[in-house]
Backbone as a printed PyTorch tensor [residue, N CA C, xyz], in Angstrom:
tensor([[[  0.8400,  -1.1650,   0.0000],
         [  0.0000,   0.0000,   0.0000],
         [  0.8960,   1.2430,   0.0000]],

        [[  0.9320,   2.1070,  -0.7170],
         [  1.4460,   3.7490,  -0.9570],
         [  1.0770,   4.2940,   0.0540]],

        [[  1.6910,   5.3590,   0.5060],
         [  1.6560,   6.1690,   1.7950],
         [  0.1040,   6.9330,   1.0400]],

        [[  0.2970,   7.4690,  -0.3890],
         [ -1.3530,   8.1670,  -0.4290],
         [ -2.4490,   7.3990,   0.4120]],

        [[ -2.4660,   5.8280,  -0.1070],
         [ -3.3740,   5.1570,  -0.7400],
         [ -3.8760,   5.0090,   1.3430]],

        [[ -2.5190,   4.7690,   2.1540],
         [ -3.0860,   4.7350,   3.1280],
         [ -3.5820,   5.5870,   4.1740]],

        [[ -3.1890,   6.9380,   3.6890],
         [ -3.5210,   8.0970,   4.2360],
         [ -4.9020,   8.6070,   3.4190]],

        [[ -5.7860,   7.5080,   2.5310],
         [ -7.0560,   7.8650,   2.2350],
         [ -7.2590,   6.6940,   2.8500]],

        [[ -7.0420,   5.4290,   2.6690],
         [ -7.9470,   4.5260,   3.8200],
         [ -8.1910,   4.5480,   5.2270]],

        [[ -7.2190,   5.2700,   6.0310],
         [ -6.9780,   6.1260,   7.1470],
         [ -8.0230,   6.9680,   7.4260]],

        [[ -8.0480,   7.8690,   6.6040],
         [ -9.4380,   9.2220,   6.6460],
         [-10.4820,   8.6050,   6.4640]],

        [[-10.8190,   7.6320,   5.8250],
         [-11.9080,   7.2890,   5.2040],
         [-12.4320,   6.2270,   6.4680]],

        [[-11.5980,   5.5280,   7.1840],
         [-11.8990,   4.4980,   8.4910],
         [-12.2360,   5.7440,   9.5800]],

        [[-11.3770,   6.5320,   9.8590],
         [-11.7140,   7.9380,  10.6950],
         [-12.9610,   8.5560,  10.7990]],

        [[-13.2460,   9.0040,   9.7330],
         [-14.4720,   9.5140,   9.2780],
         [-15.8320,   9.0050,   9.5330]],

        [[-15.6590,   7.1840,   8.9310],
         [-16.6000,   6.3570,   8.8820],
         [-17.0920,   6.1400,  10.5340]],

        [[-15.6780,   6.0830,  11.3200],
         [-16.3400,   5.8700,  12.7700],
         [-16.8010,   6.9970,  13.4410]],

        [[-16.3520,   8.1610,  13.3260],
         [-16.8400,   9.6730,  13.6180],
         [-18.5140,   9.1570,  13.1660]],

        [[-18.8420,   9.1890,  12.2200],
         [-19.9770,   9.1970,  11.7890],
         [-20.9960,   8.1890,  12.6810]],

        [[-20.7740,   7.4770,  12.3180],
         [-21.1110,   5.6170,  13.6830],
         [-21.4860,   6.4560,  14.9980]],

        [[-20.6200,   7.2320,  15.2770],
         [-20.7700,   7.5410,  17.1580],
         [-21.6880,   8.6240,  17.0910]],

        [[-21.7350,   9.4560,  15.9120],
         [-22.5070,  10.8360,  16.5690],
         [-23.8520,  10.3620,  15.4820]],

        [[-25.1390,  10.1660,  16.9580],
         [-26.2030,  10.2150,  15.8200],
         [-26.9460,  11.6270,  15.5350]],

        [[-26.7560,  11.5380,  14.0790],
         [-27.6700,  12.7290,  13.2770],
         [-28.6910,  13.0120,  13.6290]],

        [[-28.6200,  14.4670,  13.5120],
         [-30.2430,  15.2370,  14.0460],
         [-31.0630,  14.4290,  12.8240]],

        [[-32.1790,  14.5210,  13.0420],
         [-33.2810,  13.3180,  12.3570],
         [-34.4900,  13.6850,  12.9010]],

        [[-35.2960,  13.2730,  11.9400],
         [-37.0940,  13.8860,  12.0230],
         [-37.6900,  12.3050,  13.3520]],

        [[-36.4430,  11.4730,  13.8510],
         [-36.7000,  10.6340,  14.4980],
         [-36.5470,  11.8810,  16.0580]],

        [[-35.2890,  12.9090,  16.0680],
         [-35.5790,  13.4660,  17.0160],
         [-36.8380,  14.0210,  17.0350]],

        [[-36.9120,  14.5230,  16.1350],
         [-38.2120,  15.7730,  16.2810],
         [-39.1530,  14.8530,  16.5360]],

        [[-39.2950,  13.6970,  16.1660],
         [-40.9530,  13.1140,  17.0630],
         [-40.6280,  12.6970,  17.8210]],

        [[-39.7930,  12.3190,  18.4620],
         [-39.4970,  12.5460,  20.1040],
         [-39.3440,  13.3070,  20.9790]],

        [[-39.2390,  14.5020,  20.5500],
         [-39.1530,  16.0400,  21.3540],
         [-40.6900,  16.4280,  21.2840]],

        [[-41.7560,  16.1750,  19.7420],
         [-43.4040,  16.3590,  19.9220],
         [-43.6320,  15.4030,  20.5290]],

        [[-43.4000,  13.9380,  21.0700],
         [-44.0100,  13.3750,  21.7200],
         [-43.7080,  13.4610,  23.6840]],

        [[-42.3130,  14.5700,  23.6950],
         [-42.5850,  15.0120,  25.0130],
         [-43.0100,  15.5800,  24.9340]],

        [[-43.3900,  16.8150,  23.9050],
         [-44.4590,  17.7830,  24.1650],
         [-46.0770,  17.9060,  24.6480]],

        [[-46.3490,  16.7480,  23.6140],
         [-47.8360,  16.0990,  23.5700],
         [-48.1640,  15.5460,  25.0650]],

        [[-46.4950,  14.7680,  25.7580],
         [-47.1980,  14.4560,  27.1500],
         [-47.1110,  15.6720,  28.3550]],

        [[-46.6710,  16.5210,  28.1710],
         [-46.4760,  17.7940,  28.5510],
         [-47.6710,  18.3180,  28.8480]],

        [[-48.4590,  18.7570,  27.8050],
         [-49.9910,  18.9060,  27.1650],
         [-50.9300,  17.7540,  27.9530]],

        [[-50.8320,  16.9430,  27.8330],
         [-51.5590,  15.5880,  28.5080],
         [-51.4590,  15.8130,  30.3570]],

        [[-50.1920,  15.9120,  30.9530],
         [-49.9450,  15.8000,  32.0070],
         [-50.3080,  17.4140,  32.6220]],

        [[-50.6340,  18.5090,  31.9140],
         [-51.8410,  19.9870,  32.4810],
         [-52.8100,  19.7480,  32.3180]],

        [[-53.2790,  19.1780,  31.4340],
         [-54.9600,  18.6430,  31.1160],
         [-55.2630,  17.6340,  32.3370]],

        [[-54.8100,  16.6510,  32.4390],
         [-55.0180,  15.9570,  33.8610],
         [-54.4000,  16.5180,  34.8520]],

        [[-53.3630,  17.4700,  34.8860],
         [-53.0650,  17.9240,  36.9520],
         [-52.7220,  16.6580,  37.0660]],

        [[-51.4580,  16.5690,  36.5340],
         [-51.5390,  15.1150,  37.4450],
         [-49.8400,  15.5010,  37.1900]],

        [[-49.5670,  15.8830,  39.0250],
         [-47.5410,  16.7260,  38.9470],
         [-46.6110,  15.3820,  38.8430]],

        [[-47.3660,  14.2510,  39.3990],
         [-45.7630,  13.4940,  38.9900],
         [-45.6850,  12.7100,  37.9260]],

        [[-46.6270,  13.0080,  36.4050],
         [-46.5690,  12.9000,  35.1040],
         [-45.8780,  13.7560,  34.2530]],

        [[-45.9560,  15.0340,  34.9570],
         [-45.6030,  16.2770,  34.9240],
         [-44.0550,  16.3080,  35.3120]],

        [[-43.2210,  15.7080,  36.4620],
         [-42.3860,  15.7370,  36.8320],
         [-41.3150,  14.7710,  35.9790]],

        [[-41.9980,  13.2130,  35.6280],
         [-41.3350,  12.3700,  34.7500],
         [-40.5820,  13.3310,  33.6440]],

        [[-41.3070,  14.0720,  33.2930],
         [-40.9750,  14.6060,  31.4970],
         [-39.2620,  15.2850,  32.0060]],

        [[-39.2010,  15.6710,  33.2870],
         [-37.9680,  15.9100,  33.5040],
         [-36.8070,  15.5530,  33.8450]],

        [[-35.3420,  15.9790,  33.6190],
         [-34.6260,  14.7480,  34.5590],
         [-34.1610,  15.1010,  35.4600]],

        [[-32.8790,  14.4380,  36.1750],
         [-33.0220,  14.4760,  37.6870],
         [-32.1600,  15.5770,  38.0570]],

        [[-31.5590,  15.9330,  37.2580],
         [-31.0640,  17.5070,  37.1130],
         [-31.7740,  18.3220,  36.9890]],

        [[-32.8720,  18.7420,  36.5080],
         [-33.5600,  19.5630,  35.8150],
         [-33.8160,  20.9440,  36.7450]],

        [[-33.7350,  22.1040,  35.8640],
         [-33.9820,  23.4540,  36.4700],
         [-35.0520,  23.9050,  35.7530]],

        [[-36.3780,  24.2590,  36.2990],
         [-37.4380,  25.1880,  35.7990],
         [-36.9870,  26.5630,  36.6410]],

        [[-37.1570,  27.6300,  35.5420],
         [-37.1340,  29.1210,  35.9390],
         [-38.0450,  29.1640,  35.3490]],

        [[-38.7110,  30.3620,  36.6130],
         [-39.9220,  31.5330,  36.3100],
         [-39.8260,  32.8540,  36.8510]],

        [[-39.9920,  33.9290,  36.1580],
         [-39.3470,  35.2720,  36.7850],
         [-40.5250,  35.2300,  38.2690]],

        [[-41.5070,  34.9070,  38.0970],
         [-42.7270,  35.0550,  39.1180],
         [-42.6730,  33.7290,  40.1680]],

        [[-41.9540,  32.7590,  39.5980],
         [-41.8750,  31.6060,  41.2000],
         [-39.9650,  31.4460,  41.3270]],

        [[-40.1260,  30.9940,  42.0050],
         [-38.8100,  30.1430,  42.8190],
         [-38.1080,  29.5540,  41.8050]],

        [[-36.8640,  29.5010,  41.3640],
         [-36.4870,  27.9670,  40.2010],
         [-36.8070,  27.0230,  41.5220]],

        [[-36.6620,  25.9950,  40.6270],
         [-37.2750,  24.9690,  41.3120],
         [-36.0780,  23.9030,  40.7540]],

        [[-35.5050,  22.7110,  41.3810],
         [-34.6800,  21.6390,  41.3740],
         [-35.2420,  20.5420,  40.7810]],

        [[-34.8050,  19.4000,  39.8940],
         [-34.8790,  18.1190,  40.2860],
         [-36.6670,  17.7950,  39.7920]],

        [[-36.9970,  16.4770,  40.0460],
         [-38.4350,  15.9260,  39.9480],
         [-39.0480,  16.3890,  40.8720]],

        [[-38.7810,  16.0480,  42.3980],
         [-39.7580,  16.6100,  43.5390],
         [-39.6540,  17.7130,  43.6710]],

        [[-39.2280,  18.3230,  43.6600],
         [-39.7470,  20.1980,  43.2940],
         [-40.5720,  20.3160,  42.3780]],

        [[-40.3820,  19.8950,  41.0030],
         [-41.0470,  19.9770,  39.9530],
         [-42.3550,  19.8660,  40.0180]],

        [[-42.5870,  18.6060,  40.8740],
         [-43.9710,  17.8670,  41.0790],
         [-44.4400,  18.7210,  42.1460]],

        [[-44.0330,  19.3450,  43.5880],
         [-44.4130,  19.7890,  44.5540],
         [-44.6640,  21.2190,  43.7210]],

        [[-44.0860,  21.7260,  43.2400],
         [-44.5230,  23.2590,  42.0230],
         [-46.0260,  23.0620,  41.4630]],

        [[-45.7790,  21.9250,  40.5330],
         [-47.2940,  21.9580,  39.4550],
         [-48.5450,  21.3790,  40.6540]],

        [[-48.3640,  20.5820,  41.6430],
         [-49.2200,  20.1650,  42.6850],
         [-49.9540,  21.7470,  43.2060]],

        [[-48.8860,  22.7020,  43.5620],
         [-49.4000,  23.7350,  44.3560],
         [-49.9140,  24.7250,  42.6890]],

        [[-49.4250,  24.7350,  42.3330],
         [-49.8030,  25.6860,  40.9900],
         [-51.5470,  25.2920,  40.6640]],

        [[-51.7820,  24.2830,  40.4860],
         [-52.9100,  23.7340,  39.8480],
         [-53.9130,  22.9670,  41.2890]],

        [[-53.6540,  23.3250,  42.0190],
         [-54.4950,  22.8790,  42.9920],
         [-55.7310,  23.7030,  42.9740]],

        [[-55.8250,  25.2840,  42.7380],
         [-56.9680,  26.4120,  42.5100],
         [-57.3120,  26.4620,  41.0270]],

        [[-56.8240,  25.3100,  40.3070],
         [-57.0110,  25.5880,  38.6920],
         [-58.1560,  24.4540,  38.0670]],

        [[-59.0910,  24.5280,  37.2340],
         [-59.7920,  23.2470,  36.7680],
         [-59.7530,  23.6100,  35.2840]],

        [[-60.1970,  22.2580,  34.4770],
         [-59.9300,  22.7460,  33.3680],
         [-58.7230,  23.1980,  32.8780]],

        [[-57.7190,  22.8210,  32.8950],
         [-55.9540,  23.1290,  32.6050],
         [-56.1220,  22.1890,  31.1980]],

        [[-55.1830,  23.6180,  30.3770],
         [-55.4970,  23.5210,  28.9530],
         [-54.3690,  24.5730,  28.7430]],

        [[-53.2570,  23.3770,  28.1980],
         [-51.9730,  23.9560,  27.5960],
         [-51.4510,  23.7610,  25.9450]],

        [[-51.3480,  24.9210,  25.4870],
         [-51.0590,  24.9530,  23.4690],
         [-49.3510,  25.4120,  23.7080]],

        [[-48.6170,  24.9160,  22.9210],
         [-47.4290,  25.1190,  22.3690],
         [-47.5270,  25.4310,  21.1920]],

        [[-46.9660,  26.2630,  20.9950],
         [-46.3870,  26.7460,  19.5900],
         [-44.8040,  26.7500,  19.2870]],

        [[-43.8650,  25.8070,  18.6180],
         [-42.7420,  25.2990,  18.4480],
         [-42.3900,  26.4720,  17.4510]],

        [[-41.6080,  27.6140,  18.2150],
         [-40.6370,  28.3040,  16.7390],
         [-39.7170,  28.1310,  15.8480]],

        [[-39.1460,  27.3070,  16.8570],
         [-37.7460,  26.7490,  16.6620],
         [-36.9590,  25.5650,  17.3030]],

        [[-36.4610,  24.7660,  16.7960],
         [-35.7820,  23.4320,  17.2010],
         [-34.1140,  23.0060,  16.9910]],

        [[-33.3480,  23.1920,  17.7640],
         [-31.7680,  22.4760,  16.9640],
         [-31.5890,  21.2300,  17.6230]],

        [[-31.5510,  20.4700,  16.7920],
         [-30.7430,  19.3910,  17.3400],
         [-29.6710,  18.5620,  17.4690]],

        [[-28.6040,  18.3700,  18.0830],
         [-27.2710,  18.1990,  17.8260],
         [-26.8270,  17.1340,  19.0170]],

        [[-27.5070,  15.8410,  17.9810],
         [-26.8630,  14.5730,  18.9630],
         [-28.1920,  13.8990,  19.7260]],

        [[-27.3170,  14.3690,  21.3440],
         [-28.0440,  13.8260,  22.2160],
         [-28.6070,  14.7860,  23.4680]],

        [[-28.6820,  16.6800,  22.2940],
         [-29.3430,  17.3880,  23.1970],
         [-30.0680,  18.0370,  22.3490]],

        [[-30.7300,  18.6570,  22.1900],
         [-31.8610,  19.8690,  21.3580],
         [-32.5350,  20.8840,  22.6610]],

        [[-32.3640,  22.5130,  21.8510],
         [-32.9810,  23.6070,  22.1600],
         [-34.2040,  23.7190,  21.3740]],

        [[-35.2220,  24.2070,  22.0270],
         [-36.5840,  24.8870,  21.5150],
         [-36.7630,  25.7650,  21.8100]],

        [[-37.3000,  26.8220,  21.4880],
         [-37.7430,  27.8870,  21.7960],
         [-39.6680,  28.0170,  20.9840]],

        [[-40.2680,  28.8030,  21.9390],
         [-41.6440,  28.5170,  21.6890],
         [-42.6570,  29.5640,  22.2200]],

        [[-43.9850,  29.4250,  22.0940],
         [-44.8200,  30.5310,  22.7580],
         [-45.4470,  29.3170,  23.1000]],

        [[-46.7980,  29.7520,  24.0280],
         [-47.6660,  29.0690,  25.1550],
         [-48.5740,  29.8980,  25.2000]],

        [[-49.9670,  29.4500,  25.6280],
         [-51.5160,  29.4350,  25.5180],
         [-51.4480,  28.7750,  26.9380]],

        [[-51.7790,  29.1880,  28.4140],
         [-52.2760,  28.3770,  29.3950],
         [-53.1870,  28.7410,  29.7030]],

        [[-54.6010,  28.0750,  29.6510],
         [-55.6210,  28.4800,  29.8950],
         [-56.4460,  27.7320,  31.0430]],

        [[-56.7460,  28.2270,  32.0550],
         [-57.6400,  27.3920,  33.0930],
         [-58.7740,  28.3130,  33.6320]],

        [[-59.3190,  27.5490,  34.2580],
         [-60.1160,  28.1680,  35.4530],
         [-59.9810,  28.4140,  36.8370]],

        [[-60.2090,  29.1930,  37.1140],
         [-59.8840,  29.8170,  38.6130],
         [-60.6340,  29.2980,  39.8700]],

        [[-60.9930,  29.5010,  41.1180],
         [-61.1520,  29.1140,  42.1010],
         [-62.5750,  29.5570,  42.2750]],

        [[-62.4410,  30.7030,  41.6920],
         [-63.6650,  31.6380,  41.7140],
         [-64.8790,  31.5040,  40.5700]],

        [[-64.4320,  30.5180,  39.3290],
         [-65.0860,  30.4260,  38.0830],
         [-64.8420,  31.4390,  37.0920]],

        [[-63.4720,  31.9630,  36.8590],
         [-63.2760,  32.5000,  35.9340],
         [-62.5370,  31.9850,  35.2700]],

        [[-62.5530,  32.3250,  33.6250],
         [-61.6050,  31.3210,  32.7190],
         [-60.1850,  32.2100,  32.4630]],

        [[-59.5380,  32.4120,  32.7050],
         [-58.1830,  32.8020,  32.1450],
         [-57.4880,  32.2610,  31.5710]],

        [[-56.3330,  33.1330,  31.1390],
         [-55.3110,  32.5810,  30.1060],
         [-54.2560,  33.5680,  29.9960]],

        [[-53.0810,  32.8890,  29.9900],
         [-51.7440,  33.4420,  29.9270],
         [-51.1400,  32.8500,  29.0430]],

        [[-50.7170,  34.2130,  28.1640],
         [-49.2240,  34.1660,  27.2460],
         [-47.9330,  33.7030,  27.4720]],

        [[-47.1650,  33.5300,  26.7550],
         [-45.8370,  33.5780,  27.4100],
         [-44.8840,  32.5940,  26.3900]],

        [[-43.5300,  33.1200,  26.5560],
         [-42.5100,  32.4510,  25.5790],
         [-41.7310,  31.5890,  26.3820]],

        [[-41.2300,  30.9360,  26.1610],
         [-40.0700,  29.6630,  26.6630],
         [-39.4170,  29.1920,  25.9320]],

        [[-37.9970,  28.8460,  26.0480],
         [-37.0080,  27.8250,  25.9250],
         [-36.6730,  26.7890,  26.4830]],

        [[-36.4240,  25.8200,  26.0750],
         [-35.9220,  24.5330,  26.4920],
         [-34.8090,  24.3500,  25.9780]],

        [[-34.3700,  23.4160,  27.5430],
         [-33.1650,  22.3790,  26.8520],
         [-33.3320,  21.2870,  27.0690]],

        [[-33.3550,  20.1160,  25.7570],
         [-33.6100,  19.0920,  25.9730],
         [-32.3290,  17.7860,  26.1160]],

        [[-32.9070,  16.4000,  26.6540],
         [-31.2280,  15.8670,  26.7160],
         [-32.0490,  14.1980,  25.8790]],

        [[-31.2630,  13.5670,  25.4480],
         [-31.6180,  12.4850,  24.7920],
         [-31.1880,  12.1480,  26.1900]],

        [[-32.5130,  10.5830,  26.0960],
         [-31.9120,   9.7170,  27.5870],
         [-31.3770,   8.4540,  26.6150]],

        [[-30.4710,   7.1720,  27.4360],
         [-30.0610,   6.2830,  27.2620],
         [-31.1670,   5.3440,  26.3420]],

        [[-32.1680,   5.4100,  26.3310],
         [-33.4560,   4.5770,  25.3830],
         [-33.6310,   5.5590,  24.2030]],

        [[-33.3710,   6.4490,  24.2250],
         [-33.4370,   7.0620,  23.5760],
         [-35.1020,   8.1480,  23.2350]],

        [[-35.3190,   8.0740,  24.2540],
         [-36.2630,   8.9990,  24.3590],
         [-35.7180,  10.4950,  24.8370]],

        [[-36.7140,  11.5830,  25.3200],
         [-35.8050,  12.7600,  25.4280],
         [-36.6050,  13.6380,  26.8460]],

        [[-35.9620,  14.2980,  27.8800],
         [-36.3900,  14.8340,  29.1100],
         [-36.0100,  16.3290,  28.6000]],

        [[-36.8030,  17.4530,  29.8920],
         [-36.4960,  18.5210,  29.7320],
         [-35.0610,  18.2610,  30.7010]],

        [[-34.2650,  19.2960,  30.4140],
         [-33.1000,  19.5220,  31.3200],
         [-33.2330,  20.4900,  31.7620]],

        [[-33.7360,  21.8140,  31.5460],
         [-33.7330,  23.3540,  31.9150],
         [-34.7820,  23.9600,  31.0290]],

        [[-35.5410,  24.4980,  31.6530],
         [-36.9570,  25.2600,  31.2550],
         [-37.0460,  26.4670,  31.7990]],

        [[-36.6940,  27.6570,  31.2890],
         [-36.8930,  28.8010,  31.5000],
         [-38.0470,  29.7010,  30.2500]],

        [[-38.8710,  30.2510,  31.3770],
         [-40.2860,  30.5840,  30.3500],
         [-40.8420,  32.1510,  31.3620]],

        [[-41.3460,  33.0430,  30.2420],
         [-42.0210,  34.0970,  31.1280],
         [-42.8740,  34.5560,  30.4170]],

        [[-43.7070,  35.4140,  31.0780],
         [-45.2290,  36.1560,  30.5000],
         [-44.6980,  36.8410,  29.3230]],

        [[-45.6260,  36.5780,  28.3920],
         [-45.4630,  37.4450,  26.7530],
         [-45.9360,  38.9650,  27.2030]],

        [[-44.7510,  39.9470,  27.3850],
         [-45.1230,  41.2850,  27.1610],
         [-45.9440,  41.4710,  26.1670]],

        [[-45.4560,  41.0230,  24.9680],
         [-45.8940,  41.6350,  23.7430],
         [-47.4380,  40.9790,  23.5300]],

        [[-48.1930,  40.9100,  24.0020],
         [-49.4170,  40.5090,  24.0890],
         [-50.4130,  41.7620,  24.5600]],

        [[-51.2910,  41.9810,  23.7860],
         [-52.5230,  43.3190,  24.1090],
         [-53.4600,  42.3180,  24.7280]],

        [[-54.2030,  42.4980,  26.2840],
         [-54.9860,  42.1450,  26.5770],
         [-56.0120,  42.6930,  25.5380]],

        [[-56.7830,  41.9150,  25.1900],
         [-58.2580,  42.7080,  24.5090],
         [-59.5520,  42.6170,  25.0940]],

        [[-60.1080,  43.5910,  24.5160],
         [-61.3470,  43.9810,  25.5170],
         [-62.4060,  43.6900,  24.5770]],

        [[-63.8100,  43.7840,  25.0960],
         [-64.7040,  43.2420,  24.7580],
         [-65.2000,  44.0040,  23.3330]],

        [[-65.6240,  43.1890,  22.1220],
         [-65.5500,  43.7430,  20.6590],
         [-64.7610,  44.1020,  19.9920]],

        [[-63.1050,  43.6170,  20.8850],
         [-62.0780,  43.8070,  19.9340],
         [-61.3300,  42.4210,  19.9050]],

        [[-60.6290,  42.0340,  19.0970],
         [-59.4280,  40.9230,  18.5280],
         [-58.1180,  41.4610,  19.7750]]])
C-alpha cells in the first residue's frame, strides 16, 4: 500500500467511525421532542404533577421570573401540585418556533396558551414564551433539562368587541 493510498484509507476508516458515534439530528428526534411535548400537554390537562415531573430529569432546572427555580423531579412535582391545585380545566397549546438538534441534546424555543379556570369560576389565560433544553436519555427517548419561560409582554390584553 502507498503512503497516499493509506492516508485515504486512514481518513476514510476515521471519518466512517466519527460518523457511527454521533447520531444525526433526524425527524426521528423531532418526534421525540413532539411526543414530550404532547405528554407535557396531557400531564396539564389531567393535573396530574408526577406525570408532569417524569418529562424531567433528575437535574432539571425550571425558571420563572414570578416563582422560585425549582430543582430536580420533587420540586417539579411539589410546584405543578401547588400551581394547579386552585385551577380546573388546565389547557396547555405550544407553539414550536424553533428546534436544533445536535446529537443527544436539542434547544426549543416557543410561545404558550395556558388556559384554566380559577377558584372563583373565571376562565383565564396566559401568554408567554419559553425555551428549552432538551437531553436524549439512554433509550433514547428525550427529558427537559432546563426550562426557562415568562409572560409574553408583547401581548394586548383585549377587551370586549375587539381581537
Amino acid at each position: 500500500m502507498t503512503p497516499v493510498s493509506r492516508l485515504i484509507f486512514t481518513s476514510i476508516a476515521f471519518l466512517a467511525t466519527a460518523c457511527a458515534s454521533t447520531p444525526a439530528p433526524s425527524k426521528n428526534g423531532n418526534s421525540g421532542i413532539d411526543s414530550l411535548n404532547a405528554r407535557l400537554v396531557s400531564a396539564y390537562r389531567a393535573r396530574d404533577p408526577q406525570s408532569y415531573a417524569a418529562l424531567f430529569t433528575d437535574s432539571a432546572v425550571f425558571e420563572w421570573p414570578a416563582f422560585n427555580s425549582v430543582r430536580g423531579p420533587a420540586e417539579l412535582a411539589a410546584m405543578a401540585r401547588d400551581n394547579w391545585a386552585a385551577e380546573r380545566d388546565v389547557d396547555l397549546r405550544l407553539s414550536v418556533a424553533s428546534r436544533r438538534l445536535g446529537g443527544d441534546h436539542a434547544t426549543e424555543f416557543g410561545a404558550f396558551e395556558q388556559t384554566w379556570t380559577d377558584s372563583a369560576g373565571v376562565r383565564r389565560t396566559e401568554y408567554g414564551r419559553y425555551v428549552s433544553y432538551l437531553l436524549r436519555q439512554s433509550d433514547g427517548s428525550w427529558r427537559m433539562d432546563r426550562f426557562f419561560g415568562f409572560e409574553d409582554s408583547t401581548r394586548v390584553a383585549s377587551t370586549k368587541g375587539r381581537a
